[in-house]
Every structure is written in structure tokens, then in C-alpha cells.
PASEBA-1860 file (N, C-alpha, C; in nm, 3 decimals):
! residues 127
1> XXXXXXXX> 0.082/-0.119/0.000/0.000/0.000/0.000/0.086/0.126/0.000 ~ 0.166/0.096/0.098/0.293/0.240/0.054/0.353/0.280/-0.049 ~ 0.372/0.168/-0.110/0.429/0.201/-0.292/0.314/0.258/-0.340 ~ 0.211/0.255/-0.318/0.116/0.354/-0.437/0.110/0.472/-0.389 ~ 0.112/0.494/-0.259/0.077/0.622/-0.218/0.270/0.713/-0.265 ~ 0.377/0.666/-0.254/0.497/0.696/-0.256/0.531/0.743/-0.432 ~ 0.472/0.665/-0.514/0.463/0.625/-0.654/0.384/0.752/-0.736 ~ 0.277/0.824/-0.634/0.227/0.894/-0.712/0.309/1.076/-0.674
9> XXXXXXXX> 0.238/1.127/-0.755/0.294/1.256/-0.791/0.208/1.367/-0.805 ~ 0.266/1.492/-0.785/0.145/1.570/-0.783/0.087/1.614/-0.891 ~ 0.135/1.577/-1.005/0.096/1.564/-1.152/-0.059/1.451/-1.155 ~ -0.022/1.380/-1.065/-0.142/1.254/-1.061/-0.248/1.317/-0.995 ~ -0.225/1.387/-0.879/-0.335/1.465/-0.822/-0.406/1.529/-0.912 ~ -0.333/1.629/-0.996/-0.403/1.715/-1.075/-0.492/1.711/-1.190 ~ -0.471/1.564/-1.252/-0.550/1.482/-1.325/-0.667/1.390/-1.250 ~ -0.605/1.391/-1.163/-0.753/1.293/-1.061/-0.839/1.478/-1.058
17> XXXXXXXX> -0.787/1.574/-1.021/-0.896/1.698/-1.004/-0.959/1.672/-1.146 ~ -0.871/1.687/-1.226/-0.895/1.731/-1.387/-1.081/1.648/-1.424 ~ -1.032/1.550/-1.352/-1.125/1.393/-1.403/-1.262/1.450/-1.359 ~ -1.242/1.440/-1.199/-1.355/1.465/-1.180/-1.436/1.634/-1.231 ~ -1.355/1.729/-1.224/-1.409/1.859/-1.295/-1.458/1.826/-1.399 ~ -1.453/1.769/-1.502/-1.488/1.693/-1.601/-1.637/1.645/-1.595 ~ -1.603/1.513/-1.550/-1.706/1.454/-1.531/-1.869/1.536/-1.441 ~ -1.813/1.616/-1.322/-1.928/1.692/-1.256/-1.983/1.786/-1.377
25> XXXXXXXX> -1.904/1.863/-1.473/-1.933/1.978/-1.552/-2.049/1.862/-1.687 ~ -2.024/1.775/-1.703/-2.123/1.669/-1.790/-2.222/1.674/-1.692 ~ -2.213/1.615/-1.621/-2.314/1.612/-1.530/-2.454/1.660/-1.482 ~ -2.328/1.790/-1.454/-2.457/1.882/-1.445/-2.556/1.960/-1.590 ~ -2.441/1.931/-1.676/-2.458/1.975/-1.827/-2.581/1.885/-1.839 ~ -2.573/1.779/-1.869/-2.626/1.679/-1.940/-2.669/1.526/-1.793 ~ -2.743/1.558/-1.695/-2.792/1.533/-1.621/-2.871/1.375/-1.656 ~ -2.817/1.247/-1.581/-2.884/1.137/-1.608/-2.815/1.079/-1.694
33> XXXXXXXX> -2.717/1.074/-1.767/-2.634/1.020/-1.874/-2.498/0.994/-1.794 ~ -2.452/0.863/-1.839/-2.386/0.786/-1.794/-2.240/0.769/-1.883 ~ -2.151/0.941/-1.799/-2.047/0.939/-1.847/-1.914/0.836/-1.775 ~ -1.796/0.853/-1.870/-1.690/0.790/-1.839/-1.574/0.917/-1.871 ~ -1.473/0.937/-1.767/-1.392/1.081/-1.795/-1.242/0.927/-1.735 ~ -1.186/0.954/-1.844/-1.008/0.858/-1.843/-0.896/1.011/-1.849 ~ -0.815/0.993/-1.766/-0.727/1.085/-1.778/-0.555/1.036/-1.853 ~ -0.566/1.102/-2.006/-0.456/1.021/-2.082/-0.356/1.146/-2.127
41> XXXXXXXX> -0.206/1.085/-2.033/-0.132/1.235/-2.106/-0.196/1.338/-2.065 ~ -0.227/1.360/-1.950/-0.284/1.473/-1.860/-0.393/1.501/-1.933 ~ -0.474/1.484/-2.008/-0.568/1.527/-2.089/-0.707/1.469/-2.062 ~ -0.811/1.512/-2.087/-0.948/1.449/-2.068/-0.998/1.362/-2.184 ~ -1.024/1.244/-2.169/-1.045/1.119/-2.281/-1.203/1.107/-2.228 ~ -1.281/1.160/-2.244/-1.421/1.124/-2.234/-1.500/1.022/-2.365 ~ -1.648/0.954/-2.261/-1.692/0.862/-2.334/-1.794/0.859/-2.284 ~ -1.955/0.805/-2.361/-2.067/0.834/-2.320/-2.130/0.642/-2.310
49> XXXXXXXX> -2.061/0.633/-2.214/-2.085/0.495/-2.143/-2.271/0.400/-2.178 ~ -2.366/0.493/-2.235/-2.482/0.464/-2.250/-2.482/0.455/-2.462 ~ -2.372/0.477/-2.497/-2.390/0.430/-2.648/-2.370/0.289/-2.649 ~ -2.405/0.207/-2.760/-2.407/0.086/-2.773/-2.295/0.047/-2.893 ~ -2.167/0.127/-2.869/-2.072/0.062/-2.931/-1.922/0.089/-2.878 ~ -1.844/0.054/-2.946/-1.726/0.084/-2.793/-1.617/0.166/-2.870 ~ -1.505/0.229/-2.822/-1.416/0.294/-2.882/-1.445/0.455/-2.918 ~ -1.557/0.458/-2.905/-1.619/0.615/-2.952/-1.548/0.720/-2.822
57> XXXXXXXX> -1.507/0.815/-2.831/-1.428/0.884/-2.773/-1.422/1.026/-2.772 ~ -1.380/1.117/-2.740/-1.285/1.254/-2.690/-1.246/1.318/-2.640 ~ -1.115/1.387/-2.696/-1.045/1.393/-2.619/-0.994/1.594/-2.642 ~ -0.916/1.578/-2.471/-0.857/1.729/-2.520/-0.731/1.714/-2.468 ~ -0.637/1.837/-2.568/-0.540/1.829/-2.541/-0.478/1.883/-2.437 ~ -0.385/1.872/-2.357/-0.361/1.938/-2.245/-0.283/2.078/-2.288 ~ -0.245/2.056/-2.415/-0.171/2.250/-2.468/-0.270/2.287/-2.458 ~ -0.393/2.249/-2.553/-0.526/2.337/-2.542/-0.567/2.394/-2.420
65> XXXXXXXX> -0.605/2.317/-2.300/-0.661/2.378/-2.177/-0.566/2.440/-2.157 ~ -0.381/2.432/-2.112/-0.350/2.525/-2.061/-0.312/2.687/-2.160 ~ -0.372/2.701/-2.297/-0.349/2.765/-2.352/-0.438/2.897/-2.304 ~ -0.532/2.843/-2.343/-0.688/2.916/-2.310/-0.701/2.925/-2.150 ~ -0.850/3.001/-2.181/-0.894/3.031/-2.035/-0.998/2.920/-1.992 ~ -1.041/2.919/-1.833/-1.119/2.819/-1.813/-1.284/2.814/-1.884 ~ -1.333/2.949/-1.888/-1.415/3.006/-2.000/-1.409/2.884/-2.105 ~ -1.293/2.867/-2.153/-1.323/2.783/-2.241/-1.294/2.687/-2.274
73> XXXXXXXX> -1.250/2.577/-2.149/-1.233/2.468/-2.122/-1.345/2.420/-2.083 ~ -1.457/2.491/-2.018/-1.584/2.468/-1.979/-1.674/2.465/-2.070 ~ -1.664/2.528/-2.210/-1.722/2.524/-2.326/-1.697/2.397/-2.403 ~ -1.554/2.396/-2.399/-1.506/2.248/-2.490/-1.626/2.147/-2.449 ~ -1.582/2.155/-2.287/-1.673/1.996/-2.257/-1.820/2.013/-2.260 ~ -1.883/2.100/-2.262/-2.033/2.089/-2.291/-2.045/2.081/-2.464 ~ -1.971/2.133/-2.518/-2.017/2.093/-2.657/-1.952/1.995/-2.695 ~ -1.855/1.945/-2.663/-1.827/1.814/-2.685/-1.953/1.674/-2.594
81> XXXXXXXX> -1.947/1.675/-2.516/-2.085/1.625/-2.437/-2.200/1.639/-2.555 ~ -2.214/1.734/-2.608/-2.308/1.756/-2.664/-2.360/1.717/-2.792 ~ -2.268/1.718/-2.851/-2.207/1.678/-2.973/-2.250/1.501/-2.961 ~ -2.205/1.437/-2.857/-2.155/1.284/-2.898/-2.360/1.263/-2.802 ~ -2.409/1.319/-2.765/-2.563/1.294/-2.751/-2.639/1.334/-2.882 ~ -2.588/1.424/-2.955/-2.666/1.448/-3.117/-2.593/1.330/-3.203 ~ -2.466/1.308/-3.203/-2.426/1.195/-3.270/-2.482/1.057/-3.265 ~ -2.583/1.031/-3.146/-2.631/0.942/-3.078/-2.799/0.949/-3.093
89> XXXXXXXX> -2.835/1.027/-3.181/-2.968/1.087/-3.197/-3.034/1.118/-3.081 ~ -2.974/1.155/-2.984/-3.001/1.201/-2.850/-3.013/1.359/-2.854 ~ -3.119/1.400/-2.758/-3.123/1.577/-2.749/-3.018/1.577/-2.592 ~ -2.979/1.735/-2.635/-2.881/1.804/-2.550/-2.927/1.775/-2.398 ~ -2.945/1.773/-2.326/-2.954/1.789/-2.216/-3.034/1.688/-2.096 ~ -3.132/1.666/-1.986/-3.161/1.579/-1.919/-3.184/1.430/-2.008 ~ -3.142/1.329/-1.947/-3.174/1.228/-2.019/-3.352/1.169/-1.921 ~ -3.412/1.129/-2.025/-3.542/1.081/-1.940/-3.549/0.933/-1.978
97> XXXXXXXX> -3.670/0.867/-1.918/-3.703/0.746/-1.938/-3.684/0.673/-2.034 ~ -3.738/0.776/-2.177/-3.758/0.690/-2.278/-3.645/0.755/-2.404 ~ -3.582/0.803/-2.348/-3.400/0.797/-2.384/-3.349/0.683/-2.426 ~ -3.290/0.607/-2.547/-3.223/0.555/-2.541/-3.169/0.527/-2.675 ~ -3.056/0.474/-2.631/-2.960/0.521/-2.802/-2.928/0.365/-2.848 ~ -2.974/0.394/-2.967/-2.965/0.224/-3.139/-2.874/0.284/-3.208 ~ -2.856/0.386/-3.224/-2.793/0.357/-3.361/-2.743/0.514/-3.316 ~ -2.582/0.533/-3.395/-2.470/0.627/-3.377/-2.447/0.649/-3.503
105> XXXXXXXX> -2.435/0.759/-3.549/-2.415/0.825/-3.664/-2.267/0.829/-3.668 ~ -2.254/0.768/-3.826/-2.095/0.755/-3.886/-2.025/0.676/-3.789 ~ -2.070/0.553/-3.698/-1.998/0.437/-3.665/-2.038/0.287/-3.750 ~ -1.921/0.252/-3.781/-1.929/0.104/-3.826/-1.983/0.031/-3.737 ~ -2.072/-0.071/-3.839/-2.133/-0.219/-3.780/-2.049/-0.239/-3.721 ~ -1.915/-0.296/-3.726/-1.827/-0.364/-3.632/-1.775/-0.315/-3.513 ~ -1.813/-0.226/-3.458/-1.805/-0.128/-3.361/-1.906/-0.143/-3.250 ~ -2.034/-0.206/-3.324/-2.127/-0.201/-3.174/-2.123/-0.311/-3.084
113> XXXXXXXX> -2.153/-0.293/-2.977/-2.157/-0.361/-2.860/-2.291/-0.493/-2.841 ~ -2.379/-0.381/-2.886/-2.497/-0.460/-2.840/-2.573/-0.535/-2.981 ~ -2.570/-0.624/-3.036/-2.648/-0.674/-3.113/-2.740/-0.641/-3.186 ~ -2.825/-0.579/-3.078/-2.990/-0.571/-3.094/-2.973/-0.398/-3.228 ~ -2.894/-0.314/-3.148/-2.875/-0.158/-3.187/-2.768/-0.233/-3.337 ~ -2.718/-0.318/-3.354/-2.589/-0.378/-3.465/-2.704/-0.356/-3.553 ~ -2.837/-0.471/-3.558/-2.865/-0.496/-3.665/-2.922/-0.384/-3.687 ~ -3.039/-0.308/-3.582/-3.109/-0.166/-3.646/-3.080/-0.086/-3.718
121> XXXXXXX> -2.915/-0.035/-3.657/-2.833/0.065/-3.763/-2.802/0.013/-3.878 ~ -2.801/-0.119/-3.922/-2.758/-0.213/-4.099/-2.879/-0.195/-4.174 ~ -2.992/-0.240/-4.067/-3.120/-0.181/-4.153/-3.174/-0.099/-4.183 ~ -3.109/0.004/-4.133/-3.148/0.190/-4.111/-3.021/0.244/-4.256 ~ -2.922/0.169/-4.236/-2.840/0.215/-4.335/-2.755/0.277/-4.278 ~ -2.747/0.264/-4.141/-2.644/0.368/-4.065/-2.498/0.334/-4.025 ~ -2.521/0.203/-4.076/-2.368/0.134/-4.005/-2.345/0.031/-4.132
END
């Protein structure tokens, strides 16, 4: 247990903040949706854990945030958030009951997860 705590760095701290700032700012953005925030190369690797295919992703760069202001690091991630719920034929904001995502715009058949959403999007023409 001492090697992990000894092992880390305060670079690691600042990405564990990074993560969760992240993830709360979706959150509250886009309320009920079931994000995933990975911290890669100090950077935010987000993923919308409720699509039905895997690998779908984005990311920011860490020049970018520290270039800019937080103004607009807070922008990135809501329109990025935002973006991958319209990509998902999903609307912007609370997710409700009868929410739920088949088919992802401009992902390959071989990409989905779930079967059921595989064949809809082949028959929709979407995958």
C-alpha cells in the first residue's frame, strides 16, 4: 500500500482533479447520462458509457486547456458532451425514461456492442 501512495505525484493529483471537474461539468450539463472521464497524457479522454458501441471517444489536449482560459475549457466539454448525444440521436440535455440510443451516426457495424442496436443501424443504413 505504501508504494502507491509513494509512486504517485502531484501531476497525478491534478489529473484525478482534472477527471472529476470533467465529469461533474457533464453532469450537471447533461444530467442522467452515464459518463466515463479517463485521464490520458494529462488530458481528458471522455466517453458516453450509455452508447451501444465501444471505442467512440474525446479527447482534449492538455496545450489546449492550458493555452486558453477556463471560460473555455468549460465550453469544450459541454459541446463536446453535446455533440456525442446528437451523434447518438439524443437531445442536449436531461436524459429521461424513454431515452435511449440504437444507432450512432458515422460508426461502423463492427463497432457495436450490443447486437440488438448492430442490426437496427444495418437496416437503417447507418452502419
Amino acid at each position: 500500500m505504501s508504494d502507491i501512495i509513494i509512486s504517485q505525484s502531484f501531476q497525478d493529483a491534478d489529473d484525478l482533479k482534472l477527471a472529476q471537474e470533467v465529469g461533474d461539468l457533464l453532469y450537471k450539463s447533461y444530467p442522467g447520462w452515464l459518463w466515463a472521464v479517463e485521464i490520458r497524457d494529462h488530458g481528458p479522454l471522455i466517453r458516453l458509457l450509455d452508447a451501444p458501441i465501444q471505442g467512440m471517444c474525446w479527447y482534449i489536449n492538455p496545450k489546449d486547456i492550458n493555452a486558453h482560459s477556463p471560460e473555455w475549457f468549460t465550453k469544450q466539454i459541454m459541446m463536446g458532451g453535446g455533440e456525442f448525444l446528437e451523434r447518438c440521436g439524443a437531445k442536449r440535455g436531461k436524459k429521461t425514461e424513454s431515452d435511449q440510443i440504437d444507432v450512432v451516426e458515422g460508426v461502423e457495424a463492427k463497432l457495436y456492442t450490443d447486437p440488438w442496436a448492430k442490426m437496427k443501424a444495418i437496416k437503417q443504413g447507418k452502419a
